[in-house]
VMD Tcl script that draws the C-alpha trace (Angstrom):
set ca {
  {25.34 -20.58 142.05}
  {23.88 -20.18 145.90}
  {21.38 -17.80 146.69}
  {23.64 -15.74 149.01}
  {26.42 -15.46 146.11}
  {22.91 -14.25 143.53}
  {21.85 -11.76 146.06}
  {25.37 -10.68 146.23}
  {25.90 -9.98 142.37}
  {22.36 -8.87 142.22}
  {22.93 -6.57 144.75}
  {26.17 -4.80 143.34}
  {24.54 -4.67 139.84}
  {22.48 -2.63 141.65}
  {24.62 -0.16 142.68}
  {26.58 -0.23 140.01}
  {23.63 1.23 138.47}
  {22.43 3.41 141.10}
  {26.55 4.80 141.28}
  {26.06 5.53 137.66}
  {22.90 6.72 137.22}
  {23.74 9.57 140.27}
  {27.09 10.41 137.92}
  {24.85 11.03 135.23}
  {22.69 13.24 137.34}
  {25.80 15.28 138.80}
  {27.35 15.79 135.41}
  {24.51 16.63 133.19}
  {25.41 20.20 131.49}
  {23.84 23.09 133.21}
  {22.04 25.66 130.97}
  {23.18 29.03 131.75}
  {20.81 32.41 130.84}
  {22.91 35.49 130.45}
  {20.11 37.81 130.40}
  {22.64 40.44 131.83}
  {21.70 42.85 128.96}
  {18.68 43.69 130.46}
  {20.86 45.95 133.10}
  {20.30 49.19 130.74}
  {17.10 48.57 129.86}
  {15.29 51.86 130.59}
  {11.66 51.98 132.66}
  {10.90 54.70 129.72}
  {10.41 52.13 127.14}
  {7.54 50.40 127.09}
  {8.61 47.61 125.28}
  {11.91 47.02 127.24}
  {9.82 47.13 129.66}
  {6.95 44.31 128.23}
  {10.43 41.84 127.13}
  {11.95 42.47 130.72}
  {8.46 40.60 132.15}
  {7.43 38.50 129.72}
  {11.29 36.95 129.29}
  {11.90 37.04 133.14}
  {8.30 35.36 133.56}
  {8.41 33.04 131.10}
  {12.19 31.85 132.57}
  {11.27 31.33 136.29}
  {7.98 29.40 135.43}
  {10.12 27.21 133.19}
  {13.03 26.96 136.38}
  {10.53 26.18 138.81}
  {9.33 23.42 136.99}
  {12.44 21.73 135.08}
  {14.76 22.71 138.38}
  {12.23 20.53 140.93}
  {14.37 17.57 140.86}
  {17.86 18.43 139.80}
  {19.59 21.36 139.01}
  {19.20 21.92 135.38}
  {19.03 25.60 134.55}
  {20.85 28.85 135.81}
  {20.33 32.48 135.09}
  {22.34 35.54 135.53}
  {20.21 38.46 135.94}
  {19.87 40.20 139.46}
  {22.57 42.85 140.51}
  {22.66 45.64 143.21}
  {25.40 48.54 143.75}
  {27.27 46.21 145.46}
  {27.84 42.95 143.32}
  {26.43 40.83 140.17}
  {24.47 38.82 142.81}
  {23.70 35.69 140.44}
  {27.13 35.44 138.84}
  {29.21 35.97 142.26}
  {27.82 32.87 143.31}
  {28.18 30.85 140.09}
  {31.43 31.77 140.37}
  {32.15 31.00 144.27}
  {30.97 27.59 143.61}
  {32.49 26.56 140.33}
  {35.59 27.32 141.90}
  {38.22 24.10 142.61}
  {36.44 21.88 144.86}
  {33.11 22.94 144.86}
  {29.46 21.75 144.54}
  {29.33 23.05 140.38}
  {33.13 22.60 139.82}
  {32.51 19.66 137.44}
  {29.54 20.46 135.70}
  {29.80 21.62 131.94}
  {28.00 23.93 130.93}
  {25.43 24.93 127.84}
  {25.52 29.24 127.23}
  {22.54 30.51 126.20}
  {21.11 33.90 125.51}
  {17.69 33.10 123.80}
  {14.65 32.27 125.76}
  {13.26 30.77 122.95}
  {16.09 28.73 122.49}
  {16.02 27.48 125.86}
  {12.49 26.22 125.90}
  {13.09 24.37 122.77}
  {15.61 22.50 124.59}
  {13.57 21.79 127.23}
  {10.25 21.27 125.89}
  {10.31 17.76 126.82}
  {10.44 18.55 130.27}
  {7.00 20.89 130.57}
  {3.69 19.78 129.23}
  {2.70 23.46 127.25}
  {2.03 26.86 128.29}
  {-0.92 29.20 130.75}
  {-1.56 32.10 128.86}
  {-2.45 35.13 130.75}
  {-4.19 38.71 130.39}
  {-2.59 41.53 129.87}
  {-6.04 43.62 130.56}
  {-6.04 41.60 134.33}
  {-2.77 41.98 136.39}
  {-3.76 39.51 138.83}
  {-3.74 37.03 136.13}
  {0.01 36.68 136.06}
  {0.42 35.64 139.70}
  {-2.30 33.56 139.02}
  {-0.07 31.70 135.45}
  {2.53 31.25 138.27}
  {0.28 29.48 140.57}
  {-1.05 26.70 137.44}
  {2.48 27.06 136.19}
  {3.89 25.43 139.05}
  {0.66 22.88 139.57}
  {0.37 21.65 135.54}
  {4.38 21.52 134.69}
  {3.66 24.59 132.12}
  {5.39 28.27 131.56}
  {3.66 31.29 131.81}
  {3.23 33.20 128.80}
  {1.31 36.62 128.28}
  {-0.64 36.95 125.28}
  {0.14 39.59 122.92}
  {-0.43 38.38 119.28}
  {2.05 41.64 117.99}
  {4.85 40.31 116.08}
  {8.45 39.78 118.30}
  {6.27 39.23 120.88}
  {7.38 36.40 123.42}
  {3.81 34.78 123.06}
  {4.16 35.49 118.52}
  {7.95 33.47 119.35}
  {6.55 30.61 121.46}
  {3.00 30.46 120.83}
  {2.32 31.10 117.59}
  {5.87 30.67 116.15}
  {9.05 28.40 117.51}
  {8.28 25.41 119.18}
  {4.57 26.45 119.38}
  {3.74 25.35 122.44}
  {0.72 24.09 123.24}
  {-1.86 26.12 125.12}
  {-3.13 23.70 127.90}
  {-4.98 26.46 130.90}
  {-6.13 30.08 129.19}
  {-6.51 32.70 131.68}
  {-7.85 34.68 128.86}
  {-10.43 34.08 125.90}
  {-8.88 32.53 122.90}
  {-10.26 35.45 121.00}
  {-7.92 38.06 123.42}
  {-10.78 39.52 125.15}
  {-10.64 39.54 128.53}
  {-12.25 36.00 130.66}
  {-12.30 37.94 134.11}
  {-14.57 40.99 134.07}
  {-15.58 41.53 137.45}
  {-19.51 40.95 136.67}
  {-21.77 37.73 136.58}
  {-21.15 34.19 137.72}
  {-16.41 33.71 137.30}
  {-15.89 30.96 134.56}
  {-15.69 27.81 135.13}
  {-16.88 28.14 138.56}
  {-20.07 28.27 141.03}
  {-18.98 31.38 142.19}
  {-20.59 34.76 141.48}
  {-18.26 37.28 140.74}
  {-16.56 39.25 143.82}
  {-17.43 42.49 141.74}
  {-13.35 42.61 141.38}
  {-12.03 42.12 138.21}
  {-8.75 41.36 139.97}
  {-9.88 39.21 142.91}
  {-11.94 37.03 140.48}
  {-9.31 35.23 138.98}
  {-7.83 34.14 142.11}
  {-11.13 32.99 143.57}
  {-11.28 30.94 140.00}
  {-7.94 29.68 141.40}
  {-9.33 28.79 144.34}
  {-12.44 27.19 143.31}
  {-10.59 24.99 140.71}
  {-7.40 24.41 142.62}
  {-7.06 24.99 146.54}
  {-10.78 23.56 146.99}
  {-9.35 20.28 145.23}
  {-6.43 19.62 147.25}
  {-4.61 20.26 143.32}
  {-2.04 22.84 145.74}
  {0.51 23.14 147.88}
  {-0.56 24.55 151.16}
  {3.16 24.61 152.46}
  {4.07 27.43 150.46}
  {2.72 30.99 149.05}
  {4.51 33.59 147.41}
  {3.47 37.50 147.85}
  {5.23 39.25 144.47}
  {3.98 42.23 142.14}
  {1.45 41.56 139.50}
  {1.91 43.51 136.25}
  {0.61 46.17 137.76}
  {4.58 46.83 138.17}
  {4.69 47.74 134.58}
  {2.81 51.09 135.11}
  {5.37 52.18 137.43}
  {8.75 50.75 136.77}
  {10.61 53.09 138.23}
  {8.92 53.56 141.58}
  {11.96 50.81 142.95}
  {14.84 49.05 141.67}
  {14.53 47.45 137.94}
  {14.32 43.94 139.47}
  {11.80 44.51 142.40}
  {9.21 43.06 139.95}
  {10.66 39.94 141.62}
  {9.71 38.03 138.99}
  {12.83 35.88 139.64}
  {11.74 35.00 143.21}
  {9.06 32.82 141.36}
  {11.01 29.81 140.38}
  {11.26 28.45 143.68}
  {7.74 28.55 144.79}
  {6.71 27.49 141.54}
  {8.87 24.19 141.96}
  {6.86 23.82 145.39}
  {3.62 24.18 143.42}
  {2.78 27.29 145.92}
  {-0.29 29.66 145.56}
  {0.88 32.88 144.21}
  {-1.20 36.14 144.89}
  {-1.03 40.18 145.26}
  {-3.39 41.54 147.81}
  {-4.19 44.01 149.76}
  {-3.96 43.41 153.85}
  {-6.46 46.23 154.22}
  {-10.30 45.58 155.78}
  {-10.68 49.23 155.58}
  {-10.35 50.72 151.84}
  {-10.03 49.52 148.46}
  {-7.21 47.82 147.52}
  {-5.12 51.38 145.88}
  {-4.47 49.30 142.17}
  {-8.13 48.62 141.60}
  {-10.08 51.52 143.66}
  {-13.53 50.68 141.95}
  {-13.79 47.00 144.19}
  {-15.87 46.96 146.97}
  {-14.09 47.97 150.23}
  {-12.05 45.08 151.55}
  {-12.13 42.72 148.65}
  {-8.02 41.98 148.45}
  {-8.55 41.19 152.36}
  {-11.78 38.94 151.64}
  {-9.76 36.53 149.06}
  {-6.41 37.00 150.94}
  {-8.23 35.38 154.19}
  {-9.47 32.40 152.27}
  {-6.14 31.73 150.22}
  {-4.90 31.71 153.70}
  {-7.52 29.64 155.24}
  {-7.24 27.16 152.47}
  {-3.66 27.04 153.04}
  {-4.03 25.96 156.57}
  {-7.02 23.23 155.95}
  {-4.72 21.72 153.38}
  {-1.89 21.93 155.67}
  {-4.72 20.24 158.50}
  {-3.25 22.83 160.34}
  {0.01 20.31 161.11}
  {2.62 22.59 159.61}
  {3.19 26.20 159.07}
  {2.69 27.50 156.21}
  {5.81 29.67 153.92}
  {5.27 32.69 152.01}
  {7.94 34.53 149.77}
  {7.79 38.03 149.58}
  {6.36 41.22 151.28}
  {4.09 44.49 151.21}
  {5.19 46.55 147.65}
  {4.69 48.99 149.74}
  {6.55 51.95 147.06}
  {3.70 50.50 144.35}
  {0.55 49.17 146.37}
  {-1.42 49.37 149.88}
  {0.16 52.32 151.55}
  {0.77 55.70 151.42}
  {3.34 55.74 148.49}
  {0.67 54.43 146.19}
  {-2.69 56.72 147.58}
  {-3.73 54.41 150.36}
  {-4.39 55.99 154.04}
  {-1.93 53.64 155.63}
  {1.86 53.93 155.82}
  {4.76 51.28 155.37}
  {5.51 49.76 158.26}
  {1.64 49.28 159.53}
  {1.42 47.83 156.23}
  {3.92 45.01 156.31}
  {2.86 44.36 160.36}
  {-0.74 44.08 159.42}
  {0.60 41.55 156.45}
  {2.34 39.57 159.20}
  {-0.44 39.89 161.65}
  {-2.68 38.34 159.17}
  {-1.14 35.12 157.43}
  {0.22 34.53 161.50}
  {-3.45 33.96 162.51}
  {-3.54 31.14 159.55}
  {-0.23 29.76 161.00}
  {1.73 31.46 157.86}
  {5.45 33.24 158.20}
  {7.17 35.27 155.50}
  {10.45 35.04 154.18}
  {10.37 38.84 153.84}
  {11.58 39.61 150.15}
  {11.44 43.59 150.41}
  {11.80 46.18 148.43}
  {15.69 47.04 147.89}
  {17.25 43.88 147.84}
  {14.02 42.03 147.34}
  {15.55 40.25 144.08}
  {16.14 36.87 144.12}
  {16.80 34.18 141.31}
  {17.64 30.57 140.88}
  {16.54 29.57 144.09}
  {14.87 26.66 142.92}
  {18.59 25.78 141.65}
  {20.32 26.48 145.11}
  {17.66 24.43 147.07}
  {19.52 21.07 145.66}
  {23.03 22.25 147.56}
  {23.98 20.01 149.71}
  {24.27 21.43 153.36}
  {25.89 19.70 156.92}
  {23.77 17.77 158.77}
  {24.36 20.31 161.87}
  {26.02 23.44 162.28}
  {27.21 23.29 166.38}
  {28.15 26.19 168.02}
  {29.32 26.47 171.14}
  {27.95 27.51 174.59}
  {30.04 29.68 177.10}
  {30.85 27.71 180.53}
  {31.25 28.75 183.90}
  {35.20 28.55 183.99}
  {35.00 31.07 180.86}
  {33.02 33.40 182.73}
  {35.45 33.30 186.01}
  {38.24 33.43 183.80}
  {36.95 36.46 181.64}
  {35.96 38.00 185.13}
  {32.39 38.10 185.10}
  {31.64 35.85 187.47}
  {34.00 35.94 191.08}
  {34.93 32.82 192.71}
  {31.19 32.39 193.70}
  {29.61 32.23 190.73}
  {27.85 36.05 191.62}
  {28.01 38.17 188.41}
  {30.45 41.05 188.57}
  {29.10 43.99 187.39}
  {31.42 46.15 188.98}
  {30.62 49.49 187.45}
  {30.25 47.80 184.19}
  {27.57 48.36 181.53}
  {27.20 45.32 179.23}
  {25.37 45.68 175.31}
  {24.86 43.26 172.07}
  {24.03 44.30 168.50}
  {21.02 42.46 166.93}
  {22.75 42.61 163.30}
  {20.03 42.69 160.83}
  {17.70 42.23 158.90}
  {18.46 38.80 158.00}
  {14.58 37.64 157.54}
  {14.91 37.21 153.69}
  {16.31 35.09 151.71}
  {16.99 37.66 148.95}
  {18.48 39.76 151.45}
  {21.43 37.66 152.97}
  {22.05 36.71 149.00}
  {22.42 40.07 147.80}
  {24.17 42.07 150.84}
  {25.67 39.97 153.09}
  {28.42 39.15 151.24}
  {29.24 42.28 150.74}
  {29.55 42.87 154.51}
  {30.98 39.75 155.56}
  {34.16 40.48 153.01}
  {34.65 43.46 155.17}
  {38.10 43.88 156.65}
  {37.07 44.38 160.36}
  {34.71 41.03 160.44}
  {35.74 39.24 162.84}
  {37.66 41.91 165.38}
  {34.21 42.73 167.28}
  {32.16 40.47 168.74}
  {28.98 40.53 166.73}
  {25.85 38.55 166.53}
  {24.35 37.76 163.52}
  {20.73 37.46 163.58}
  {19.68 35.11 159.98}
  {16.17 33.24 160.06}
  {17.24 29.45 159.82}
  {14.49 28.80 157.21}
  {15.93 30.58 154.41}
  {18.49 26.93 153.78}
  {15.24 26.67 152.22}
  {15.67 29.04 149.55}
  {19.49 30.11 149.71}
  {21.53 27.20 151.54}
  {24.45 27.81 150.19}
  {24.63 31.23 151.64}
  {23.98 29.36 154.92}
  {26.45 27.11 154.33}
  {29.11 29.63 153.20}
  {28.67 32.12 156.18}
  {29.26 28.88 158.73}
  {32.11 27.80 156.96}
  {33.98 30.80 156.70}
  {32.75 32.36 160.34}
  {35.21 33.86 162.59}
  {35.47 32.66 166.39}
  {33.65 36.54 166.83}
  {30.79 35.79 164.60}
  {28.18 34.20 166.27}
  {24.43 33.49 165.12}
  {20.93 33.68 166.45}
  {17.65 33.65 164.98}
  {16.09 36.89 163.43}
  {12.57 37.87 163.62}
  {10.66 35.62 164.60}
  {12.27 32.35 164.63}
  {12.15 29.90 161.75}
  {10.33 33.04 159.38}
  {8.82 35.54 160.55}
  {5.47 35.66 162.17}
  {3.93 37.40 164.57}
  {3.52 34.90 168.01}
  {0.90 36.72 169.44}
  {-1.65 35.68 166.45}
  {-1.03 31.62 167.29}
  {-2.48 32.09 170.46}
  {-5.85 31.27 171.26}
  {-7.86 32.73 171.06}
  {-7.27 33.61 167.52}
  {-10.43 36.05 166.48}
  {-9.25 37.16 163.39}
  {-9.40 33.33 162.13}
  {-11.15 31.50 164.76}
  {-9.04 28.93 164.19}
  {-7.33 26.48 167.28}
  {-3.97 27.48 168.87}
  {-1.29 27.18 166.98}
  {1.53 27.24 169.14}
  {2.51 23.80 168.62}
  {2.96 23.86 165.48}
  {4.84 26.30 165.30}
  {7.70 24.78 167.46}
  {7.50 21.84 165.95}
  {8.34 23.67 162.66}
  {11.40 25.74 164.25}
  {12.86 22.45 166.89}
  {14.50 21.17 163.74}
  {15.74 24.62 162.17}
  {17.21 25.72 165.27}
  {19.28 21.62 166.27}
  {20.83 21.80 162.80}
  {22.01 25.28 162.87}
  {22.94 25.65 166.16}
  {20.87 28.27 167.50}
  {19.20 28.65 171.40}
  {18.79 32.52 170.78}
  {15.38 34.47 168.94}
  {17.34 38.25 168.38}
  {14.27 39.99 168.35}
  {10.75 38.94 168.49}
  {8.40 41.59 166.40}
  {4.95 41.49 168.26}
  {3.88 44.36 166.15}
  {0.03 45.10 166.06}
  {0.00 41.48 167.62}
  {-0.67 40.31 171.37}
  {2.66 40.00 173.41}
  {3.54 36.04 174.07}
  {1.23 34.72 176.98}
  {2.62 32.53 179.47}
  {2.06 29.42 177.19}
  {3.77 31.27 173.83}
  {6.96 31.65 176.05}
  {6.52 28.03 177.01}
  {6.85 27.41 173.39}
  {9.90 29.73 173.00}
  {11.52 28.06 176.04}
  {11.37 24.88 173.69}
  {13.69 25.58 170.73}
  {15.13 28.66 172.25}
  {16.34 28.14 175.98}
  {19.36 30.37 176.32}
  {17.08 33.84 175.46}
  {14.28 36.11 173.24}
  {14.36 39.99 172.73}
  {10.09 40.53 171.93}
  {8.90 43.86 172.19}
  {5.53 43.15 174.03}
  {7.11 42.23 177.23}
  {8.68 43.74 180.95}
  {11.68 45.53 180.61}
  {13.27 41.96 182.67}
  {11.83 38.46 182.84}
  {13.00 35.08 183.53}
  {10.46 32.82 182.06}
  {11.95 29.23 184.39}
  {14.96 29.02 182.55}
  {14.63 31.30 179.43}
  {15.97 35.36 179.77}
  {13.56 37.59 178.18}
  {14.98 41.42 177.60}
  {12.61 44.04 175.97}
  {14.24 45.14 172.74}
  {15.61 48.51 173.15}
  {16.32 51.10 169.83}
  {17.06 50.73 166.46}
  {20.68 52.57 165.28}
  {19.56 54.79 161.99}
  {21.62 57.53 162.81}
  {26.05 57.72 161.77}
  {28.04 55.77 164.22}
  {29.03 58.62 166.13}
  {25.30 59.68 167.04}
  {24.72 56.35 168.08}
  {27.91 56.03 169.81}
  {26.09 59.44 171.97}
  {22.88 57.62 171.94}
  {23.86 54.34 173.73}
  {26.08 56.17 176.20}
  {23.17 57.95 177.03}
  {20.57 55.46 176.97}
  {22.96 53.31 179.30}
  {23.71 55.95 181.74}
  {20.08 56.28 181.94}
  {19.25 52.31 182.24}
  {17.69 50.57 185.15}
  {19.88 47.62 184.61}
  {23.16 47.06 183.50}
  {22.32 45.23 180.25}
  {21.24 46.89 176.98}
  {20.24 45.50 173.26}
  {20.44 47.40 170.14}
  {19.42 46.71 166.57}
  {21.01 47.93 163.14}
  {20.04 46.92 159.38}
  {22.42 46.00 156.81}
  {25.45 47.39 158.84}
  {29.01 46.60 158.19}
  {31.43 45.33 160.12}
  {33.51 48.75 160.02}
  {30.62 50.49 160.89}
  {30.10 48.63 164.31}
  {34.09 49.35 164.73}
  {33.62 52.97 164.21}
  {30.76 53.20 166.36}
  {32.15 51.66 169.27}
  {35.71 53.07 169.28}
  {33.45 55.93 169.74}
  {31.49 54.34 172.62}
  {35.02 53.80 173.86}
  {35.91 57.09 174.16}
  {33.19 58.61 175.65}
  {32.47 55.66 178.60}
  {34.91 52.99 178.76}
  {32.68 51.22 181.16}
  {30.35 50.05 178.46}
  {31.42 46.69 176.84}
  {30.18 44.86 173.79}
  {29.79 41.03 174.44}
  {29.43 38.03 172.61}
  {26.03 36.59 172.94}
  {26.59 33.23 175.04}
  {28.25 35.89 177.41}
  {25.87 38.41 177.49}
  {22.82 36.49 177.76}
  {24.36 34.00 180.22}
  {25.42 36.68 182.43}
  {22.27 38.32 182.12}
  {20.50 35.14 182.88}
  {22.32 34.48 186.17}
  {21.92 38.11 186.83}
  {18.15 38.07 186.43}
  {18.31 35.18 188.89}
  {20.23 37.47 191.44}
  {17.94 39.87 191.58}
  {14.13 38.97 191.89}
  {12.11 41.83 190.85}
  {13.90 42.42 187.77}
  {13.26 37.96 186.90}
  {9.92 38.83 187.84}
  {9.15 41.76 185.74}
  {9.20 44.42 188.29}
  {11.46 46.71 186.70}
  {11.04 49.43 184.10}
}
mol new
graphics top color blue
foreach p $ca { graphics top sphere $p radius 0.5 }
foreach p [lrange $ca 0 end-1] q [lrange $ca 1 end] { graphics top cylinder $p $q radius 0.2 }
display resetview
């Protein structure tokens, strides 16, 4: 036998193998969690409410880490008014064809159950405190880092820990967050166990600066990824939001990326509102240093992602007896983890829910997503531009709809489908504004909305780019965090998100309580996002060399026919003929509606597509000087 003809046969042994082995992989059964019962569970009982955590806790530590390679287990749990969230996509992709179409499947309805058959796959269990909230985000964190589920103790009998722990498979007990005797580890006094570390005077920030200590410190995280969700402090108030905005589900993911998990205050000023005894500014203290741990792990190369988002209707604002009120809370949030080179993917309250993401992150997306540019024969034939190549305004007044808020991944899972289905998609031209990052998370939403786009449906980034940050707070120099610029970085994170999806447009910028972009932030915008930004920190008119910058104008929160009056209005009254408006979680129909309206009342105004509008508005800026140069408000 020759050596060529050995390689040969070794070689397709090989991949014989390798062909089989991936078969295996794609047709191993998928375990399916109907936990669907726990829709009528009422926020009255106390123990519906205990089994709702402890179950959906228990489940998304035991995702995060037996869903990290493959896709192994599924649940069906979130819903909203307008669909069964988790089983309309099972469903969309079992269908003929699809990614799950030929995967058989194992029912179950037992937790217990479930972690039997998987027990292989975890090494034991984190027990956690009752007595400390801050202990369960904290079980998520070493869930995630030590291949373990998260299980409360509570010794009563039914109890998940009685069923697991003490009963069942009797999992072993490899990190207590608790004394093995039940009383509490974390008391908020003395030197925190097991560290060097005198106690912050918190008993809720002194289990996460045990985390730190004996994880971060050590390298033993990620410092890629954080998640922001509701301690058990949501088990006081149940009913203050939705039955699922414990977000509990939202863990698996971040656990499968062995993320930090924490519940903090953003406030310097007052005591955090679910712990009022701590010293002022406590949450903030251990926030910054999660944060600035984060970034040294990161060497402060990459940017940093973070699930989740101010609870503002249970913590930090005034809802829950702070001074402060919603939206200063979730800017100074974003103003905060921005000046550690940190985004969100902004899971809030409403359609905050999210589950099985760590089972969606393994579908299989399109290497790019192209879409296409307008040219100048389109224009001249359209009659916007006359033989010339001048802009025709002509009387006209020319408007675009930032169609929003697509920052979270949760969001575009749980609503947008229920929008895109909408009859009228697809008979305006509308631009839908989705952060590229969340392919992360939810790809096959990504994927689905691309494939089944109409020729009028065309996307940009939303706030801020590839997650949302505030721009400002990379730009040195930094005081809150004294840290270098971090510009760079943060192109280099969104150059790749915005070549594979397509997209040379930021919506809308959100500067918030941050600094407006400096010369050298909107060099960095003019790098992944040539063809046009909307911040709010900026001239009414700018044309930064290339890139069009238009201040954003209002949001729509009243019907469509007050906004129809509105825009009119606000257009008649414009400086220039171009004007940008932003709506959340509006329909299709609605937009319709609103500008047959707009029709009626001043046919001049016209709603564009945005390669039109913001090409014409480019060339338009270049036409006229003072408003490329700022001088117009």
């Amino acid at each position: 036998m020759t050596r060529k003809l050995l390689l040969t046969i070794i070689a397709m042994t090989f991949n014989t193998l390798l062909s089989a082995a991936n078969q295996h992989k794609t047709t191993e059964p998928i375990a399916y969690l109907d936990l669907s019962y726990m829709w009528n569970y009422s926020p009255d009982s106390q123990t519906q409410v205990n089994e709702i955590w402890d179950i959906l806790h228990c489940v998304a530590t035991l995702q995060g880490v037996v869903n990290r390679n493959a896709p192994h287990i599924y649940i069906n749990y979130v819903k909203n008014e307008f669909m069964e969230v988790d089983r309309y996509w099972w469903d969309l992709y079992r269908q003929k064809g699809k990614w799950l179409n030929r995967r058989d499947t194992v029912y179950y309805n037992d937790i217990v159950k479930l972690t039997e058959d998987y027990k292989e796959k975890i090494r034991g269990a984190v027990v956690y405190d009752t007595n400390v909230a801050s202990t369960s985000c904290v079980a998520s964190a070493v869930a995630g880092i030590e291949d373990l589920i998260a299980i409360r103790y509570d010794t009563s009998e039914g109890s998940l820990y009685h069923r697991l722990i003490m009963n069942g498979p009797k999992m072993e007990v490899k990190v207590w967050l608790i004394n093995r005797d039940g009383t509490s580890m974390f008391t908020g006094r003395g030197q925190i166990p097991q560290t060097d570390r005198p106690s912050t005077g918190s008993t809720k920030n002194d289990p996460y600066i045990w985390f730190i200590s004996n994880y971060m410190k050590r390298n033993r995280c990620s410092g890629e990824y954080g998640a922001y969700y509701l301690d058990q402090y949501w088990k006081q108030s149940p009913q203050s939001a939705p039955m699922n905005a414990h977000c509990l589900t939202n863990h698996d993911f971040f656990v499968s990326h062995r993320a930090f998990f924490f519940d903090l205050s953003p406030w310097s000023d007052e005591s955090a509102t679910d712990e009022k005894a701590q010293p002022v500014g406590s949450d903030f203290s251990t926030l910054t240093e999660m944060l600035s741990e984060a970034y040294r792990i990161n060497r402060g190369k990459k940017i940093c992602h973070i699930g989740g988002f101010p609870a503002w209707a249970y913590k930090y604002t005034r809802h829950a007896g702070g001074s402060h009120e919603d939206v200063d809370t979730e800017w100074e949030f974003s103003r905060i983890i921005s000046a550690y080179n940190t985004f969100k993917d902004a899971d809030a309250i409403g359609y905050g829910a999210l589950a099985n993401a760590s089972f969606w992150q393994h579908y299989p997306t399109a290497k790019q997503y192209p879409q296409k540019w307008i040219t100048d024969e389109e224009l001249q034939h359209l009659g916007y531009l006359d033989d010339k190549g001048h802009v025709r305004i002509e009387g006209r007044k020319f408007i675009i709809f930032y169609v929003g808020d697509y920052d979270s991944s949760a969001w575009i899972t749980s609503v947008l489908p229920h929008l895109w289905k909408d009859p009228e998609r697809g008979k305006l031209p509308l631009m839908w504004c989705i952060s590229p990052v969340l392919e992360r998370r939810v790809p096959m939403v990504m994927d689905y909305i691309r494939r089944t786009a109409s020729p009028n449906d065309y996307f940009a980034a939303a706030d801020n780019g590839a997650g949302y940050l505030m721009p400002g707070m990379l730009q040195a120099p930094r005081k809150l965090s004294g840290l270098p610029d971090g510009l760079n970085a943060w192109a280099k994170h969104c150059r790749p998100y915005y070549k594979k999806w397509g997209l040379t447009i930021t919506g809308f910028v959100i500067d918030g309580q941050a600094p407006g972009l400096t010369d050298k932030g909107l060099e960095c915008y003019a790098s992944f996002s040539p063809n046009g930004i909307v911040p709010q920190k900026t001239p009414r008119t700018r044309l930064f060399g290339n890139m069009p910058i238009l201040r954003a104008g209002s949001d729509l929160v009243q019907t469509p026919e007050q906004n129809a009056d509105f825009i009119v209005q606000d257009m008649q009254h414009s400086p220039i003929p171009f004007g940008w408006y932003r709506d959340i979680l509006k329909s299709p129909s609605w937009h319709k509606q609103m500008m047959n309206k707009i029709a009626e009342i001043d046919p001049s105004i016209e709603l564009l597509d945005a390669p039109t509008f913001f090409e014409l508005y480019r060339r338009w800026l270049r036409e006229h000087p003072e408003a490329a140069n700022g001088k117009i408000e």
